[in-house]
C-alpha positions in Angstrom: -14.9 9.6 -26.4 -13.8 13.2 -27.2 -14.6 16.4 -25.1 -16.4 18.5 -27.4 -15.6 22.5 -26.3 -17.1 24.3 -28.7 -21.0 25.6 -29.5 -21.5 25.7 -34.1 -25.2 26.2 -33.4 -27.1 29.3 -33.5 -28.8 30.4 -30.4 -31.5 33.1 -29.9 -30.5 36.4 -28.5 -30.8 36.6 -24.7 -31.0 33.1 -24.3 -28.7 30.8 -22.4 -25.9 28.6 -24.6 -26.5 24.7 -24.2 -23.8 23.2 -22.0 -22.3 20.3 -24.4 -21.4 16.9 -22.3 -17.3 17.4 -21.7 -15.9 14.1 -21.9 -12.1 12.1 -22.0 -10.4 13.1 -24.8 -7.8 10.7 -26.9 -5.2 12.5 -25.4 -5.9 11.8 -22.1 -6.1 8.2 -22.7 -3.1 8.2 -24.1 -1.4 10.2 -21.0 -2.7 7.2 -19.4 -0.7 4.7 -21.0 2.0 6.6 -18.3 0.0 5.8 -14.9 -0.6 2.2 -16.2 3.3 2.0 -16.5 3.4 3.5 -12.7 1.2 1.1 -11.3 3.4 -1.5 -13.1 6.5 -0.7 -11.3 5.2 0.3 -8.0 3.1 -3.6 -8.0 7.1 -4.9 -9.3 8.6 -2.7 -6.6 6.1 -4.2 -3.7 5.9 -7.8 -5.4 10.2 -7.9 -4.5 10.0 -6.2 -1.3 6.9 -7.5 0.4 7.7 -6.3 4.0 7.1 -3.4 6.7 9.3 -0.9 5.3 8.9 -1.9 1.3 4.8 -1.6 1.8 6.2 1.9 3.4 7.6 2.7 0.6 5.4 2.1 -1.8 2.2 3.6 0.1 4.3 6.8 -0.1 5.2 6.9 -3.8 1.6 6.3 -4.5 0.4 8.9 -2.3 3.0 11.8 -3.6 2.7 10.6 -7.6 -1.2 10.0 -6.9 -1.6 13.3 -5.9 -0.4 15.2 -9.2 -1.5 12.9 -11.6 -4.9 13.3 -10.3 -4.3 17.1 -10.1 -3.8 16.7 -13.9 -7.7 15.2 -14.2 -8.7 18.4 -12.3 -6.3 20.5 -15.1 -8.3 18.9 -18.1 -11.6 19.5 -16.6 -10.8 23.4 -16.5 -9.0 23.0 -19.8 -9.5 20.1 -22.2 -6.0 19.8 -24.4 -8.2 21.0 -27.8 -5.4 23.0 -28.8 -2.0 22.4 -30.2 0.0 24.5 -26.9 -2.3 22.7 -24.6 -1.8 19.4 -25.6 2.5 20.1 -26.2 2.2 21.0 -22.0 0.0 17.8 -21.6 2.8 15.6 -24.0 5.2 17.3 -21.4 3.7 16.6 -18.0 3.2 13.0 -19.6 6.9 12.7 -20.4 7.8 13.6 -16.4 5.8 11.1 -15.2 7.7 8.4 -17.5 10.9 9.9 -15.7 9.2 9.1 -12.4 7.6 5.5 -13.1 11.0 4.7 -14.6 12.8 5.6 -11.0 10.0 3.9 -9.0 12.0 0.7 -8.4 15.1 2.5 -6.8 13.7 5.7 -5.9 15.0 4.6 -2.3 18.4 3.3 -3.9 19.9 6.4 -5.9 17.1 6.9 -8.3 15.3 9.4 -5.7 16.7 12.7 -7.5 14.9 11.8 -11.1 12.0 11.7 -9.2 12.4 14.9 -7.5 13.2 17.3 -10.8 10.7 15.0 -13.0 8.1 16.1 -10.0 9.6 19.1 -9.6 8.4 19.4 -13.9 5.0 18.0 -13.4 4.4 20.8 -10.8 5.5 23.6 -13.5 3.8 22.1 -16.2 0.7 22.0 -13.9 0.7 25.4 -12.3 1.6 27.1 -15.3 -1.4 25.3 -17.6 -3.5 26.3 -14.8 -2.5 29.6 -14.4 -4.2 30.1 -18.6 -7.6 28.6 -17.2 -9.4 31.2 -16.3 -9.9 30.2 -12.5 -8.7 33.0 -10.1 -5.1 33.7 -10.0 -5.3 33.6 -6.3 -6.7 30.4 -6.4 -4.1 29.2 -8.8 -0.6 30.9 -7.0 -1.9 29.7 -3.8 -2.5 26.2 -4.9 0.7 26.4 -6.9 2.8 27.6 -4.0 1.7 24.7 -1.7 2.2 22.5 -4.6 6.0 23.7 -4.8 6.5 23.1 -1.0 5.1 19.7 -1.5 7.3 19.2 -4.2 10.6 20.7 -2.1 9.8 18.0 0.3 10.2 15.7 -2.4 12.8 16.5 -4.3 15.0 17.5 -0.8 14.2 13.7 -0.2 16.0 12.6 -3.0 19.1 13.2 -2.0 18.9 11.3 1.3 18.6 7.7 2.0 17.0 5.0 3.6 14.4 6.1 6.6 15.7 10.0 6.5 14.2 9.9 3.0 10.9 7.8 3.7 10.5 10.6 6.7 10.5 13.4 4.4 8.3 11.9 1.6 6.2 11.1 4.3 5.9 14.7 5.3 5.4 15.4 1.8 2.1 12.9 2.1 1.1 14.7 5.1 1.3 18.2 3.8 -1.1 17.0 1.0 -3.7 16.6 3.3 -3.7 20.0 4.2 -3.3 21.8 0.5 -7.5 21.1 0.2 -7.8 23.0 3.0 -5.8 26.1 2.0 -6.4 26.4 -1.4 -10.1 28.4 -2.1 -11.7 25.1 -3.8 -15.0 27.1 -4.9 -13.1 28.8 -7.4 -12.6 25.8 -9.4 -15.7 25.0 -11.1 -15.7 20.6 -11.7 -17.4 19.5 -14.6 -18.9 15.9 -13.4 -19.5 14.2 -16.8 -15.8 14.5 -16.9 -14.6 14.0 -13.9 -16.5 10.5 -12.9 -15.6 9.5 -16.0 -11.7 10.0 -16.1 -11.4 8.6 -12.5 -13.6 5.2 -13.7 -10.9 5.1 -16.3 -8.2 5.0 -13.7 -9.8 2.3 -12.2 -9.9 0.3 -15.1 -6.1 0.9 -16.1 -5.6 -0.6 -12.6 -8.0 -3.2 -12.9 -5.7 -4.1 -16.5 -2.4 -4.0 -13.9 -3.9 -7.1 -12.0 -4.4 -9.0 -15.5 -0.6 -8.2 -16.3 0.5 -9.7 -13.1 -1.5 -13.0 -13.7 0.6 -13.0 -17.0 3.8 -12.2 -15.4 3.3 -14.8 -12.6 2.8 -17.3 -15.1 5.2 -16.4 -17.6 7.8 -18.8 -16.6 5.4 -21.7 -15.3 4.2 -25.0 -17.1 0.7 -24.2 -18.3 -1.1 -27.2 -16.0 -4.6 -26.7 -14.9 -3.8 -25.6 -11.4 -2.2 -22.9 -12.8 -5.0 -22.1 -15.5 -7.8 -22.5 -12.8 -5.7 -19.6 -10.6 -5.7 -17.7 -13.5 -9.1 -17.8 -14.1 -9.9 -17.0 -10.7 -7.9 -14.5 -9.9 -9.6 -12.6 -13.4 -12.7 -14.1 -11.7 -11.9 -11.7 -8.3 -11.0 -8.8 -10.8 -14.4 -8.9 -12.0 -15.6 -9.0 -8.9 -13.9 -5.5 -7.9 -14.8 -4.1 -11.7 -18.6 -5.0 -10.6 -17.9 -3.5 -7.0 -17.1 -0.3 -8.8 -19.4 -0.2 -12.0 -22.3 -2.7 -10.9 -25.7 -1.0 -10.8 -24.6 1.8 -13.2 -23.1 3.6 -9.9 -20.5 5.9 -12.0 -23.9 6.7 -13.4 -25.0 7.7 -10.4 -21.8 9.0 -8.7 -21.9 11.7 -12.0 -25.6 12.5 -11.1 -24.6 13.3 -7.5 -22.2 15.5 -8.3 -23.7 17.3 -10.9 -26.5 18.3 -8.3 -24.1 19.6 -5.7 -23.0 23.4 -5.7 -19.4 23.9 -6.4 -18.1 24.2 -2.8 -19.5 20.7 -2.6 -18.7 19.2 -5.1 -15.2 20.2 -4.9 -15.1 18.8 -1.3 -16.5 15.4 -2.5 -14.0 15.9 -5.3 -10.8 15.6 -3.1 -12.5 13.2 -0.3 -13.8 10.6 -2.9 -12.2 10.7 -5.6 -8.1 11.4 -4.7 -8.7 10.3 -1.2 -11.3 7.2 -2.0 -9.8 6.4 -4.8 -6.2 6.5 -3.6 -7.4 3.4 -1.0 -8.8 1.9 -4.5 -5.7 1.8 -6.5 -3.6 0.9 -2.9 -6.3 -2.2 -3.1 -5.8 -3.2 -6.8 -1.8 -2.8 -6.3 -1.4 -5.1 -3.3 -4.0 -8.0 -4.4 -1.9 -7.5 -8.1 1.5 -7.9 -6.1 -0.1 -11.1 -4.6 -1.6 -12.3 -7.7 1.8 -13.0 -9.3 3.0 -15.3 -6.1 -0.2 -17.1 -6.6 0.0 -18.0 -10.4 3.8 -18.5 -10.4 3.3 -21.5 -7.7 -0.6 -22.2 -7.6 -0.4 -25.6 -6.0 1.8 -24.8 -3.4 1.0 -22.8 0.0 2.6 -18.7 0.1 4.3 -16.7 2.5 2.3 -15.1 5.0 2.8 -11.6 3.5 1.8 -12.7 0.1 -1.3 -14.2 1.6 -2.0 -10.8 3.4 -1.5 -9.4 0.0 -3.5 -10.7 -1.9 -6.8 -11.3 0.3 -5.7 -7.8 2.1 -5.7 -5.7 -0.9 -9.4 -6.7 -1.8 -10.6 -6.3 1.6 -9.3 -2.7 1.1 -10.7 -1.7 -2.0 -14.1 -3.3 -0.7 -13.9 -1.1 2.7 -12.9 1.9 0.5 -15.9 1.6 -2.1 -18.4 1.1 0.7 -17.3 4.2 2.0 -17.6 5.9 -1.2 -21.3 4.4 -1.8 -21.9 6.0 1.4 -20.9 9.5 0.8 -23.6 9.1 -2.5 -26.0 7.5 -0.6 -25.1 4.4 -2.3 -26.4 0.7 -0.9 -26.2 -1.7 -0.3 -22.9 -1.3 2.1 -22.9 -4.4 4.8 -22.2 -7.2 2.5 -19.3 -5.4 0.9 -17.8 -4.6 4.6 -18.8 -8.1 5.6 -16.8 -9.7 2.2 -14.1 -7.3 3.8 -14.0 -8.7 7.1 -14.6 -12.5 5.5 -11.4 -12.3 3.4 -8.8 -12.4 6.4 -10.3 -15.8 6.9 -8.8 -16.6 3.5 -5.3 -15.7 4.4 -4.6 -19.4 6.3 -6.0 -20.9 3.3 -2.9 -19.1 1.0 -0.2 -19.7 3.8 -1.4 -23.5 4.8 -3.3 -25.1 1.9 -2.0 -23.4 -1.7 -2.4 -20.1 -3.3 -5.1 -21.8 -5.5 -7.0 -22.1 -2.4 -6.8 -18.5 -1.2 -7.8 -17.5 -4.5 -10.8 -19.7 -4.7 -11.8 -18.2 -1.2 -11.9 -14.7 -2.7 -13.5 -15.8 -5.2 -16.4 -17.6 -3.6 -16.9 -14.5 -0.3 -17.2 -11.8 -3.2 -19.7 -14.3 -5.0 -21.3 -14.5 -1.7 -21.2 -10.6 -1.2 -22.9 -9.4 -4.4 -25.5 -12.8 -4.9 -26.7 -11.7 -1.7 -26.5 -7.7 -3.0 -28.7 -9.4 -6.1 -31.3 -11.5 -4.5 -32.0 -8.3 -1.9 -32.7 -6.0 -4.5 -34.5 -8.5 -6.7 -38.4 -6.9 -7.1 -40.6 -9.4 -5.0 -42.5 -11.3 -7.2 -46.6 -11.2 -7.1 -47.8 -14.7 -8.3 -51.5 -14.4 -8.7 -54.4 -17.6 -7.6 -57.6 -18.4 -10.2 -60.2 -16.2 -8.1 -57.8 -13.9 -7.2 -58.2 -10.0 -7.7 -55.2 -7.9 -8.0 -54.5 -4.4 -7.4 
């Protein structure tokens, strides 16, 4: 998948260029390889502190590294990397975000300053990329001004400690709610091909994080079928959220929505769907992942209750967060996915009194439940015709 820029056919005078389909370049996979690092050690980094304050913590980290990296998808729609200067900036901003995954598991604990200057990097790089892209400077000093703030916030944080630090990251999470608003978003002009399909590649780097923790989880365990048969289920419930995301063609569809909206529009379902929607979607894959690797490393025996909440909690909030995405495109059907949602704190007992094998089991069967019944309601009825009969 390459994003093809440039136009080596010859069109009449007067008449309008073709628009070639812009899609994910190789580079941009490979600046990838980065986020599916992140995920990595923010899913370690809940896995070992699986309380109040460490789910704090992490919800933070995602929200504030989240919200550039995703700011990067928005700097290769405007400008794929087809050049050599282009992609050196991109090899760059890919090189700060190593510098911040690698300081995710102590970024509370001393580690909090990398993560500051390597933000404070990702910023520059970002700003000044943008600043060559043609959109407005306005646009671009404004947006890059609020970005700076947010980044002051968090690299001021760095240098404190415990809940003075969580406090200011925090605001730095807050403020990011509020850049959308500030910034003139009509001025940037989304392409969709692009942009659906670089988020439904995020989606499938996290979806590869869950099948890394059913490997770590079982890394030092006997192979014995308890252990197998978690495995397989808990790939089984990752299929389950790959389908609740791609079943039906609905990136398909997503892109097709999009593409029909004007540019104020689309920019708006731009930051609601796909950094805030999809922010709940990787929060969802990275707590059932951190839950995951309690299950397979002791599958016949029950979990903590905060595992168990992990791991059935996480995919009751990437279900609730894709039925409100299928809403916003007029997407259905939405009450089975909410029901599976509501459904899966039933499974938690099951985790914390039975086994982890039985928790899993129970995901397993309510999102089988969910999307048979999805499949037999939108199964075309079927006419069976009687000798005698005439049809219409």
């Amino acid at each position: 998948m390459t994003a093809t820029t440039t136009d080596t056919t010859t069109t009449p005078a007067g008449a309008a260029a073709p628009e070639f389909a812009l899609r994910v370049s190789p580079l941009e996979l490979f600046f990838d390889l980065v986020f599916v690092f992140t995920i990595t050690q923010l899913t370690d980094s809940l896995a070992h502190h699986l309380t109040a304050g460490g789910l704090l913590q992490v919800l933070v980290m995602l929200a504030v590294i989240w919200w550039m990296y995703d700011a990067f998808i928005w700097l290769t729609n405007a400008m794929p990397p087809s050049t050599h200067g282009r992609r050196g900036m991109l090899l760059l901003g890919m090189a700060a975000f190593l510098v911040i995954a690698l300081a995710v598991p102590h970024a509370f604990q001393g580690s909090g300053v990398a993560f500051g200057w390597a933000y404070l990097v990702v910023v520059a790089v970002h700003t000044g990329m943008f600043a060559a892209s043609g959109v407005a400077i306005v646009s671009v000093l404004r947006m890059g001004g609020l970005n700076l703030l947010n980044t002051a916030l968090v690299v001021t944080g760095g240098y404190l400690a415990g809940n003075a630090q969580l406090a200011v990251w925090a605001a730095a999470f807050a403020l990011q709610f509020a850049i959308p608003r500030l910034v003139d978003l009509p001025q940037f002009q989304l392409r969709a091909d692009h942009f659906v399909e670089r988020h439904g590649l995020i989606v499938i780097i996290a979806f590869g994080e869950s099948v890394i923790a059913i490997g770590v989880g079982a890394a030092e365990s006997d192979l014995t079928v308890a252990l197998i048969t978690t495995a397989l289920l808990s790939l089984t419930v990752c299929v389950g959220l790959w389908w609740a995301y791609f079943g039906h063609d609905d990136d398909a569809r997503a892109e097709h929505h999009m593409a029909a909206q004007s540019d104020a529009r689309r920019n708006q379902l731009a930051v609601s769907v796909y950094n805030l929607g999809h922010y709940a979607l990787l929060l969802g894959v990275l707590l059932f992942a951190a839950g995951v690797k309690s299950a397979v490393a002791h599958p016949g025996a029950p979990i903590s209750l905060p595992q168990a909440a992990a791991l059935g909690g996480g995919v009751a909030v990437f279900l609730a967060a894709n039925a409100a995405i299928r809403r916003t495109f007029a997407l259905s059907p939405i009450a089975p996915r909410l029901t599976a949602a509501a459904l899966l704190a039933a499974t938690v007992p099951l985790g914390t009194v039975v086994s982890a094998l039985a928790q899993v089991a129970g995901i397993a069967v309510v999102l089988a439940a969910a999307f048979g019944h999805e499949e037999r309601r939108a199964r075309p009825s079927v006419h069976l015709s009687v000798p005698g009969e005439t049809l219409p």
